[in-house]
C-alpha positions in Angstrom: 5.6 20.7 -36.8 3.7 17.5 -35.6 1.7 16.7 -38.2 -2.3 16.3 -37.6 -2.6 13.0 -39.4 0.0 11.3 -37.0 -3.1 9.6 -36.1 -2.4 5.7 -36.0 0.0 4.3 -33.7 3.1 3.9 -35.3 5.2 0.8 -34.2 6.7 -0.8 -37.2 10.4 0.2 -37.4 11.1 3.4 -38.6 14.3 5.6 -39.7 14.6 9.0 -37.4 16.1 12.5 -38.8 19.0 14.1 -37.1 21.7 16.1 -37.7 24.2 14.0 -39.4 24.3 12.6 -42.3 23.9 9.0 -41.4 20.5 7.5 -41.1 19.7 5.8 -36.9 17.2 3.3 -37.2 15.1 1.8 -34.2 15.1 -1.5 -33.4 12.8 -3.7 -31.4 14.1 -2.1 -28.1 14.3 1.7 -28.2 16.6 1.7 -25.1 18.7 -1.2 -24.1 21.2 -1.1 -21.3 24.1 -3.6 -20.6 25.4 -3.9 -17.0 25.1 0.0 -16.5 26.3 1.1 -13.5 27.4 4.3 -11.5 29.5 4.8 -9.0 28.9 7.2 -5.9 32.1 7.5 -3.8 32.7 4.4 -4.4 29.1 2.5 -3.5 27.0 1.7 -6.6 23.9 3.9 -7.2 23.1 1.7 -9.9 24.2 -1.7 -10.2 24.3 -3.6 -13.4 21.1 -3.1 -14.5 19.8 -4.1 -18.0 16.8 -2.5 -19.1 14.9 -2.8 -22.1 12.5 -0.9 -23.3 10.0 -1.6 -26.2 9.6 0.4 -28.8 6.0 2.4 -29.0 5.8 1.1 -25.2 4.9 3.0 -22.4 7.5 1.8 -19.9 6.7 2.4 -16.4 10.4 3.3 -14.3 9.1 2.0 -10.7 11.5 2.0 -7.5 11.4 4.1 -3.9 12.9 7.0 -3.3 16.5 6.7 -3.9 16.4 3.5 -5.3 18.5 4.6 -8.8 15.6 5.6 -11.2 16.8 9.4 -12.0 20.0 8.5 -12.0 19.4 6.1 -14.4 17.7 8.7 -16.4 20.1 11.3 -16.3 22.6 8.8 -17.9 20.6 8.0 -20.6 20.4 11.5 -21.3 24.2 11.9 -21.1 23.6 13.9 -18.0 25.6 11.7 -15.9 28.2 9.5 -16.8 28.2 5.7 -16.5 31.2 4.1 -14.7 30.6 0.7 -16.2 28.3 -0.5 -18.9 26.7 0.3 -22.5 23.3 2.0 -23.8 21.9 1.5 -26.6 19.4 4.1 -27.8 17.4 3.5 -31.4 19.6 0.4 -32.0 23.0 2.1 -32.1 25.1 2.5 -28.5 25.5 5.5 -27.3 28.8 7.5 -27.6 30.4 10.8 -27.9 30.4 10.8 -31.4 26.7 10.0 -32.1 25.5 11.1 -28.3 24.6 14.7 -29.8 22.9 12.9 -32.8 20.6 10.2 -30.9 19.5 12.6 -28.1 18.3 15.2 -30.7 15.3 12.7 -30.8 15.0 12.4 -27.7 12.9 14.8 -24.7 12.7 14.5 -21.5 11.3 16.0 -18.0 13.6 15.3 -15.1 12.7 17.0 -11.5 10.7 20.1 -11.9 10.2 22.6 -14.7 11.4 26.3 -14.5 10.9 28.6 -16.7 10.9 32.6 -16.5 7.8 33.4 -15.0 7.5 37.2 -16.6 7.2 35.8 -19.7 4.1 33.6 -21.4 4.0 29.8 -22.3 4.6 30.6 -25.7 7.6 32.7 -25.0 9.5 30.4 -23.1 9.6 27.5 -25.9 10.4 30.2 -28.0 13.5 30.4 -26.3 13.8 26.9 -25.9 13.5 26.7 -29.7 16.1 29.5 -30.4 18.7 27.9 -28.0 18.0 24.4 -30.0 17.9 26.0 -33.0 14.4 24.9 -34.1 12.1 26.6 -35.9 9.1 28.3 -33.8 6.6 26.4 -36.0 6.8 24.0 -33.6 5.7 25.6 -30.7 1.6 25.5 -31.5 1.5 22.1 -32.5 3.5 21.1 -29.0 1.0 23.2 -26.8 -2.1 21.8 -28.7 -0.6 18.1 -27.8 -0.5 19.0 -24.1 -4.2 21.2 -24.2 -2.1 24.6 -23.5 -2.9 26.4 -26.9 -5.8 28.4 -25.0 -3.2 29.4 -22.0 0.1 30.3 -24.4 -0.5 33.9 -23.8 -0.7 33.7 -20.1 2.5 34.3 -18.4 3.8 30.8 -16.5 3.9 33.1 -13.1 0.0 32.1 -13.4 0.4 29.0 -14.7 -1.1 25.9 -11.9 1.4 23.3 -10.8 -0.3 20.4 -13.4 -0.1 23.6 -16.2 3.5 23.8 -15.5 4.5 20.6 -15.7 2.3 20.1 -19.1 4.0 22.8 -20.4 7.2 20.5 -19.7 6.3 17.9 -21.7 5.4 20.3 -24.7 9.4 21.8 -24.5 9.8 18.3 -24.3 8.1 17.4 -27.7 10.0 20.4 -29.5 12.3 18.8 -31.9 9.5 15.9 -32.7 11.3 13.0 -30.5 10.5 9.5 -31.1 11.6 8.6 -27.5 10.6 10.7 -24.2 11.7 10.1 -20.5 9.6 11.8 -17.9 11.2 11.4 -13.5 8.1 11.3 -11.4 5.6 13.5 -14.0 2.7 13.9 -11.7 4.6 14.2 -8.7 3.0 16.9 -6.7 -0.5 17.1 -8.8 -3.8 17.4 -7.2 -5.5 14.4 -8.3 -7.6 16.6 -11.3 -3.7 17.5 -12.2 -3.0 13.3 -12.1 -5.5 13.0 -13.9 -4.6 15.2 -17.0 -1.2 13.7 -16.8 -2.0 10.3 -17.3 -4.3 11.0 -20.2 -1.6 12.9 -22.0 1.2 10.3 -21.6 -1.3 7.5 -22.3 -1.8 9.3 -25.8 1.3 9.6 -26.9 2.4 6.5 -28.3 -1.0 5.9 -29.9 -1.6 9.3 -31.8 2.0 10.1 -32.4 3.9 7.0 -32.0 6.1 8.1 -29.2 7.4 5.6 -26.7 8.0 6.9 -23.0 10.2 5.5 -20.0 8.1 7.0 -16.9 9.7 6.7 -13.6 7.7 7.0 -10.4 7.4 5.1 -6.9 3.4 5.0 -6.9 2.5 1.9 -8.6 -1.2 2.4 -9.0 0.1 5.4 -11.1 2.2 3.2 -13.2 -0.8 0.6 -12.9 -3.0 2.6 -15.6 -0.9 4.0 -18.0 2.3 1.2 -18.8 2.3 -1.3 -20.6 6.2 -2.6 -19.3 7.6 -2.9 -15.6 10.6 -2.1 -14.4 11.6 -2.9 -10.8 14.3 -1.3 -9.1 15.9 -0.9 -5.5 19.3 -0.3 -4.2 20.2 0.3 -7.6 19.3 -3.5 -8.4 17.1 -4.3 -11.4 15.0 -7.0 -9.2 11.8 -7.1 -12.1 11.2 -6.4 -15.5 8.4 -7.7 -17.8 5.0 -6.7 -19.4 2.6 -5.3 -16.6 0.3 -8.4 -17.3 3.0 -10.7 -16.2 3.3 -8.7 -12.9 -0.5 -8.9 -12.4 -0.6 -12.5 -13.0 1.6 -13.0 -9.9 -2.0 -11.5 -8.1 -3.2 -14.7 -6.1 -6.4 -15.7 -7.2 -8.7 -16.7 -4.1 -12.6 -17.3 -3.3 -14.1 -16.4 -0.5 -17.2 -18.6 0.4 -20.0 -18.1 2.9 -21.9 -21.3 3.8 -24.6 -22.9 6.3 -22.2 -24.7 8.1 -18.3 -24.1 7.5 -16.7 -26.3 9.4 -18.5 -28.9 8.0 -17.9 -27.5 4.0 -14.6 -27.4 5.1 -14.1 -30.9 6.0 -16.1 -32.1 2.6 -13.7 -29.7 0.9 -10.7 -30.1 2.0 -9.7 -33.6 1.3 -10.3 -32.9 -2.7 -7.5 -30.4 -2.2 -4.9 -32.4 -0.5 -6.0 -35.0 -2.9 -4.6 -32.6 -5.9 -1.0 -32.3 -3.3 -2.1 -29.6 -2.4 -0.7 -28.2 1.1 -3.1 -25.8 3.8 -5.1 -25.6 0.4 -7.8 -24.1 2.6 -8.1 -21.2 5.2 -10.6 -20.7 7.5 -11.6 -17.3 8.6 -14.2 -15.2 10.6 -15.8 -14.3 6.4 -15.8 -17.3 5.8 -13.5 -21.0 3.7 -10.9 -18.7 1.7 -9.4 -21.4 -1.5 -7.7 -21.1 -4.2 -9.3 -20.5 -7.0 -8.7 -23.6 -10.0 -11.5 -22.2 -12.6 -15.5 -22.4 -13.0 -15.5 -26.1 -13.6 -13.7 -27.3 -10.4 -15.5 -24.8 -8.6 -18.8 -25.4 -9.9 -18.0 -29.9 -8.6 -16.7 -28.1 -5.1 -20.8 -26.2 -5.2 -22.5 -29.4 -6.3 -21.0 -31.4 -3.1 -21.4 -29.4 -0.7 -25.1 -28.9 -1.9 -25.4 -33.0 -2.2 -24.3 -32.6 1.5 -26.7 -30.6 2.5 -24.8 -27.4 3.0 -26.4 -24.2 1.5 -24.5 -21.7 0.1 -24.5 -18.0 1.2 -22.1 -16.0 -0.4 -19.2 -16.9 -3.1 -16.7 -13.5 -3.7 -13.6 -13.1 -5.6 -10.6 -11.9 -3.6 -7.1 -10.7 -5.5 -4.2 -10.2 -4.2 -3.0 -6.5 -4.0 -0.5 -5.2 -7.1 1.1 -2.7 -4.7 1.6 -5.7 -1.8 3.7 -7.7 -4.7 5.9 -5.0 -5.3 6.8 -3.8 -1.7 7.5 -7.4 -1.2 10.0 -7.6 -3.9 11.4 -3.7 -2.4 11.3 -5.1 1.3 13.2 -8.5 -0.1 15.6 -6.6 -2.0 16.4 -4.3 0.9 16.7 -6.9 3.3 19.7 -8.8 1.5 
């Protein structure tokens, strides 16, 4: 069973039970991939991508419809078969020796749920547990996880959509994995159902020191719960890095309001070009749109056009939008 004082995030190294009688011991990237690619009548589905994956991470899978990501999945999960490449899963890559071994730590949620809809919550991971041979213990600790302990009794014929695909994660946590994969998890939710989902998965790694890979093509989704990007389209691998790095790529921009823009305009723009740089400065029917280059500069920029006699109306931050960055990387991708 999961034990209750799994409380602290757990992200120093650790050594993970299986069945055999050697020991498999993590490493700084819980899944690393090598040129892994598969073939679909020839055309690559996935194209020598290298993906790594932090350990303790929440790992956000991102990528249009068809672009590779459950694909991907399925062959870490041995569900598919690469045509070309390596993974490596807790440090060690995986084979058909040691596949059984590492992906006994491993649960996952790929497409949708089923389950036998005559019988309760609790009696389907019952079954799960008997055909995986784990002990039944289990199966209250995994439904308190994913809030279902007050619904176990009610058969999954009743359960809601968001219940259902809860449930999923919990006969995903049977077998206490240190690793889970979850393809498009709140794909279908109401947003109430959205919202549970992300609140689950963003606990995870924190209370119980699991690290997840979450695929999905909405990137505000991926926007509030990962802490790592992955891009993919057309199989291709065209970003991965920490989610801040993607956010930085956000142009940074002030809007300004003033008495008289042409004229702040004209005082302005020569400090600009002065610095090399080019069109530093747009004008628009708001208002002077610049770049932003911190308080200080901006403060000198306030000071002359006050000196000039200009009056200030209105200063407001603009950002670029997250979600324009990445369909610009899809749409480039797409277009070579």
């Amino acid at each position: 069973m999961i034990s209750h004082n799994q409380s602290q995030k757990q992200c120093t190294p650790k050594r993970v039970r299986h069945t055999q009688k050697e020991d498999i011991t993590m490493t700084e990237y819980i899944i690393e991939t090598k040129n892994l690619t598969k073939l679909y009548h020839g055309s690559p589905a996935v194209n020598q991508i290298n993906l790594q994956v932090p350990q303790c991470s929440i790992y956000g899978f991102l990528g249009p419809n068809g672009a590779g990501k459950s694909t991907t999945m399925k062959m870490l999960l041995g569900l598919a078969a690469q045509d070309k490449g390596s993974i490596q899963i807790f440090g060690h890559e995986m084979n058909t020796s040691n596949r059984i071994a590492i992906l006994s730590q491993v649960g996952s949620l790929i497409e949708s749920p089923s389950y036998y809809g005559n019988l309760t919550g609790y009696e389907n991971l019952k079954i799960s547990c008997t055909l995986r041979n784990l002990p039944h213990s289990e199966i209250n600790e995994a439904l308190r996880i994913v809030r279902l302990d007050n619904q176990k009794h009610k058969k999954t014929s009743h359960y809601s959509l968001g219940m259902k695909q809860r449930l999923g994660i919990a006969n995903a946590l049977l077998g206490k994995p240190k690793l889970l994969l979850l393809d498009e998890p709140t794909n279908g939710l109401d947003p109430s159902g959205i919202h549970e989902m992300r609140e689950l998965i963003k606990s995870l790694p924190e209370k119980y020191g699991i690290t997840l890979m979450v695929s999905s093509h909405l990137l505000a989704e991926i926007e509030q719960i990962a802490d790592n990007v992955g891009i993919i389209s057309n199989g291709k691998m065209i970003y991965q890095d920490s989610l801040y790095d993607l956010q930085s790529k956000n142009k940074r921009e002030l809007l300004l309001r003033t008495s008289n823009d042409l004229l702040a305009y004209q005082l302005l723009i020569p400090k600009y070009e002065h610095a090399g740089l080019v069109h530093p400065i747009q004008q628009t029917k708001e208002g002077l749109l610049l770049p932003y280059e911190g308080d200080r500069s901006l403060g000198l920029h306030i000071r002359h056009l006050f000196e000039n006699g200009i009056d200030l109306y209105r200063i407001e931050e603009r950002r670029g939008n997250l979600e324009d960055i990445y369909l610009q990387m899809v749409q480039k991708e797409a277009s070579l």
